[in-house]
N, C-alpha and C positions, 0 to 999 in steps of 0.2 A: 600483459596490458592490452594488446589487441583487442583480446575475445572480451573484455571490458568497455572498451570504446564503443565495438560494433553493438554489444548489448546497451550502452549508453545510448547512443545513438539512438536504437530501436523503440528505446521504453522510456529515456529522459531521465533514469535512477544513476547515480553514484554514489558512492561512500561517501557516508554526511561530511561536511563542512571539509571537504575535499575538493581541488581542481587537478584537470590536467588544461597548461594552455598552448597555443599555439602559437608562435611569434610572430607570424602575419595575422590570419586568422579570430586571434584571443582565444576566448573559451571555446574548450570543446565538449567537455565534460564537466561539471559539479555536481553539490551535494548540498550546497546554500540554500535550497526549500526547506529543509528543516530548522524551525526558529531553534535559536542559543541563549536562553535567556542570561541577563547580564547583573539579575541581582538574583539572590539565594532565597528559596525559598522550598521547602523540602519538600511539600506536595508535587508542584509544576516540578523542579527539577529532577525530581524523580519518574514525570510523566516524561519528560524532552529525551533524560536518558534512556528510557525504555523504548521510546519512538525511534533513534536514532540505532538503537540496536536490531528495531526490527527492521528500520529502512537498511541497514547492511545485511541481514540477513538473505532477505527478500532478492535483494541485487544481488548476491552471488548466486543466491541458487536459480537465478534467471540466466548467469552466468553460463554456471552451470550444462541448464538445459539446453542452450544456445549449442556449447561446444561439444554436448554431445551428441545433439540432432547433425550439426555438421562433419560429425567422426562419423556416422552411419552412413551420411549421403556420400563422401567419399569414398569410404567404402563400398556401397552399392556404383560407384561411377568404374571403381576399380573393378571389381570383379564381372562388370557388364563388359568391360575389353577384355579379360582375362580370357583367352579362349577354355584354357583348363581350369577354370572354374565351377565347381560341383554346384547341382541340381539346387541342392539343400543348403548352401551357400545363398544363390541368389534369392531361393524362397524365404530363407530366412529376414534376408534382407527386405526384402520385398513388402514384407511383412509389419517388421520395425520401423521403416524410415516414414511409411503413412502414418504410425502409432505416432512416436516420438515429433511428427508437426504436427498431429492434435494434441499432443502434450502440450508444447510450444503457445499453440493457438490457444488454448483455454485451460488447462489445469494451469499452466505456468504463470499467466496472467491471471486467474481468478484468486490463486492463493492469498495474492498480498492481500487482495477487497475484504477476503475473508478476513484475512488475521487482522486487518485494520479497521473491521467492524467489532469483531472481538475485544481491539485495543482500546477502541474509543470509548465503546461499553465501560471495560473496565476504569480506566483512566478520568472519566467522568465520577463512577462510583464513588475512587477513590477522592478525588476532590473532594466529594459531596461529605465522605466520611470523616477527612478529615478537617474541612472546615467547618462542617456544622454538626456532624457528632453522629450522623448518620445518613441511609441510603435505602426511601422506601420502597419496598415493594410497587411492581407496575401490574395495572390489572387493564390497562384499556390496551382490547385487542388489536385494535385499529391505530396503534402508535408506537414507532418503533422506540427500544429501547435507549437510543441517542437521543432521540428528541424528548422521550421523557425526562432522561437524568438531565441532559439541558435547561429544560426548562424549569426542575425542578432548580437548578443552580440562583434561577432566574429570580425564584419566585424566593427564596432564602437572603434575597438583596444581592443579587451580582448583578448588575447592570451591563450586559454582555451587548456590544455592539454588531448591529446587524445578523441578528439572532435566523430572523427569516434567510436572510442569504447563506448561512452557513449551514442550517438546514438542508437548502435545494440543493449545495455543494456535498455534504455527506450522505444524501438523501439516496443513492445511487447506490449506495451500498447493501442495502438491504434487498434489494429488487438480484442482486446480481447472490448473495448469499440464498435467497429466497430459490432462484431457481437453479442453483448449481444443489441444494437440497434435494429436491424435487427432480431434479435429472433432466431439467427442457433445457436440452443442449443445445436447441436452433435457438431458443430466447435469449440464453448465458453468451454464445455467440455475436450476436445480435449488440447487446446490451458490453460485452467487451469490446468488440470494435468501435464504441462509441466513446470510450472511456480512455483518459491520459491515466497513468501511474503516478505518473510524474504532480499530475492535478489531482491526484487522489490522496499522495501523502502532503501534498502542500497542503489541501483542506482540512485535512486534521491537525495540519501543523499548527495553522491560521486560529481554528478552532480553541486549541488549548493556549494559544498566544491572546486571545479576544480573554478568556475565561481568567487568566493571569493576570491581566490587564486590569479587570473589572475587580478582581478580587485584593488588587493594588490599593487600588482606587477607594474603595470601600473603607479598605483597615486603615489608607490615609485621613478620611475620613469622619469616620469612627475614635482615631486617635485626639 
């Protein structure tokens, strides 16, 4: 539970609709960015549970990476007092523990943006398929794949609330996919140190919470 907390801490992720609290304190940890929706409906609910499985995913294996960048530096602290410590030992080390903090710093943090540009991609698709029968093809260069199917949501009669803001909030995602592609490591750097995780799965959360809403709304409507 530690090496969860420190990761909590670090990056703002826990296990969806999970707390640990503190008795002075209160919260120290949750998992309540990811909406729960409270009526059924098989599209959204099958988008919330997919969300909520990658938001666990994600956090362990930040977990993960956390505790085992901190097994290497211990290790290299250990074997720097060790006087009989081998050559090839330290070198080894030596080697690793710089590797495993640019793990840390940018594959570890970049993965979730990735998979949760993939997600929202898909997740949109699927909406679009199944509410309105299908999911057309994008051909403008100049527009990412979210904000098309978005918009296409939009234009099908979802009346999606603060469409522009949710935009400039997932919009960050593609620039950070864009160049973890392309390998400009000092941008992807750059561009993660700017970025919450934690604000990254709430805005998709919000995202498909808005989309849920509107598509409520509509069938209320409609009826």
């Amino acid at each position: 539970m530690d090496a969860e907390l420190v990761a909590a801490k670090k990056y703002g992720l826990f296990w969806t609709w999970s707390c640990v609290d503190d008795e002075v304190t209160g919260s120290i940890a949750d998992g309540f960015y990811i909406y729960q929706p409270d009526r059924f409906w098989e599209p959204f609910w099958e988008v919330f549970d997919k969300l909520s499985q990658l938001n666990n995913y994600c956090f362990n294996q930040l977990v993960a990476s956390e505790a085992k960048l901190s097994e290497l530096q211990a290790e290299y602290g250990r074997a720097v007092e060790e006087k009989d410590a081998g050559a090839e030992v330290l070198d080894y080390l030596s080697e690793e523990v710089p590797a495993w903090e640019n793990n840390v710093a940018i594959f570890a943090k970049a993965a979730p943006i990735i998979l949760l540009a993939s997600f929202s991609e898909w997740g949109l698709k699927h909406i679009a398929i199944t509410l309105f029968g299908g999911a057309p093809k994008k051909n403008e260069r100049g527009m990412s794949d979210i904000e098309f199917y978005l918009l296409y949501l939009v234009r099908c009669g979802l009346e999606v609330e603060d469409t522009d803001g949710v935009l400039s909030r997932v919009g960050t995602f593609r620039s950070i996919r864009n160049d973890f592609a392309h390998g400009k490591w000092n941008e992807l750097e750059v561009g993660l140190q700017a970025l919450s995780l934690r604000e990254a799965f709430s805005s998709v959360s919000a995202m498909f919470e808005a989309i849920e809403d509107a598509a409520w709304r509509r069938g209320e409507a409609l009826a």
